[in-house]
N, C-alpha and C positions, 0 to 999 in steps of 0.2 A: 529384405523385403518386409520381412517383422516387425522391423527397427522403424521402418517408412509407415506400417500401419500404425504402429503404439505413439508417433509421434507425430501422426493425423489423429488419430482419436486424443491424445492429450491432447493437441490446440482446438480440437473442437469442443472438449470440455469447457479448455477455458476460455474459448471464444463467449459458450451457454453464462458460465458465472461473471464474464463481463459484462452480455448484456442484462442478467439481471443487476446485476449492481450500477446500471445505466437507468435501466428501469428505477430502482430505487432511489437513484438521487435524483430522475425526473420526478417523480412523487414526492419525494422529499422537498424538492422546488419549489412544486403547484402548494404545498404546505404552507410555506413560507410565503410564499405571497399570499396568500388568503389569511396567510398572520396578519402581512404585516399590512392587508387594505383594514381587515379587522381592529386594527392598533389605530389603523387613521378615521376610523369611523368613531371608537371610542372616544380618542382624544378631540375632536371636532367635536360628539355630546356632550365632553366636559366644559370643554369652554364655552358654550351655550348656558350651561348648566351655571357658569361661573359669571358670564354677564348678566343672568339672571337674578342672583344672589345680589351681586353688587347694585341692580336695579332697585331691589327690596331694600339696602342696607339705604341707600340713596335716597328712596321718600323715605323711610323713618328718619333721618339725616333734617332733610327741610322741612318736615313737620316739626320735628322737636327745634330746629333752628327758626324756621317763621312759626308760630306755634300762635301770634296773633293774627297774621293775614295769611288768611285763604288764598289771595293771589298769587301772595309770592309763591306759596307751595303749589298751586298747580299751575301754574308757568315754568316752577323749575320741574315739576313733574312732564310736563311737556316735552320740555330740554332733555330732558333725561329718556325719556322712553326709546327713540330712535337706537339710539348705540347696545340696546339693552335686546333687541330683534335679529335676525339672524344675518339679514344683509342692511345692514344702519346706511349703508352707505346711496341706496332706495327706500330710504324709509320716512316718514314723517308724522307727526300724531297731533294732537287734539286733546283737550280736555272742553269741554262744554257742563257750565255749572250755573244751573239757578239762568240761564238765557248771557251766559259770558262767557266766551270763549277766549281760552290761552293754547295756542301754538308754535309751533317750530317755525324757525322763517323762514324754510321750503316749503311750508304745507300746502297740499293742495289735495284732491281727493281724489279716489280711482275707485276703479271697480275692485282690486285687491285689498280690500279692508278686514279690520278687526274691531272689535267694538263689545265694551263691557258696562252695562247699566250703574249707574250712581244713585244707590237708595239709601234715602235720609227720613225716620223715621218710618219708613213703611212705602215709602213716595220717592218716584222717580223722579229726581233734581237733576240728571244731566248726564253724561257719557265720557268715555277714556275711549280715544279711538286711535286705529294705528292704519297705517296707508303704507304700500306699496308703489313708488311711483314707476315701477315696470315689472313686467311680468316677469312670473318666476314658476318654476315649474310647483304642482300639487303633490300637498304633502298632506299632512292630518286633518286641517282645516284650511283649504283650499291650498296655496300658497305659505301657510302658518302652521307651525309646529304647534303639537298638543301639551307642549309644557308653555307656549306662549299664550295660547287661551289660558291655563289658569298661573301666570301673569300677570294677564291686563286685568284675571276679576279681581286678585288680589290688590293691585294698586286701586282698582276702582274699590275696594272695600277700605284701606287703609283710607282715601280722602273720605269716603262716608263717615268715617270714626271721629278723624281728625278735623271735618265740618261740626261735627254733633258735637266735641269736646269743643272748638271755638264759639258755638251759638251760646253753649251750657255756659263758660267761661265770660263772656261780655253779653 
């Protein structure tokens, strides 16, 4: 009868240390996924982060490539901004300069916009505008990521630069 106790109380020990060790690999589970959504969150900001850069590297590209016409460089700036946005694949832009507009040849406009001023000398010359052409859900600036607002002012500041160096120039 002894024999029958000692060998109910061991399995009900180790019944306790298996379910802690059940417990611990469920924790250890939920870890791991929270890793690895954490891993897919990281990696999705980088490559954000990464069409962003190649955005930037892109207008210095057709600035110093068209470096006489203003057009060429914001029409390819146009072309270019779409794929540089978080969903390109809804996207469409705009540049408007001095009363001329260069855009994508989806463009059309929506209530989902972004929109950064073009100042040349002190003076408002025209706009870099970016269009969602379907809804998307709100993030820092409506529908737009907070590293895509400064972006579109960055690109709106390189064609200011790159206007002022053309006028200076010819």
């Amino acid at each position: 009868m002894k024999d029958m106790q000692q060998d109910s109380e061991r399995l009900i020990s180790e019944l306790k240390l298996l379910r802690q060790h059940i417990a611990a690999l469920e924790r250890e589970k939920r870890l791991q996924a929270e890793i690895g959504q954490e891993k897919a969150r990281i990696e999705h900001s980088l490559r954000e982060r990464i069409k962003e850069l190649n955005c930037l590297y892109g207008v210095v590209e057709l600035i110093e490539r068209h470096s006489g016409s203003i057009e060429k460089i914001l029409q390819g700036i146009a072309d270019l901004l779409p794929v540089s946005w978080q969903y390109p694949e809804i996207t469409c832009a705009r540049v408007v300069f001095e009363g001329n507009e260069y855009a994508t040849a989806n463009f059309s406009t929506s209530k989902w916009k972004q929109t950064a001023e073009i100042i040349l000398a002190g003076k408002n010359v025209g706009t870099v505008e970016v269009y969602y052409l379907k809804e998307r859900p709100d993030l820092d600036e409506g529908p737009f990521l907070k590293e895509e607002r400064l972006l579109i002012d960055a690109v709106a500041e390189h064609i200011s630069k790159a206007a002022e160096r053309i006028q200076i120039e010819h």
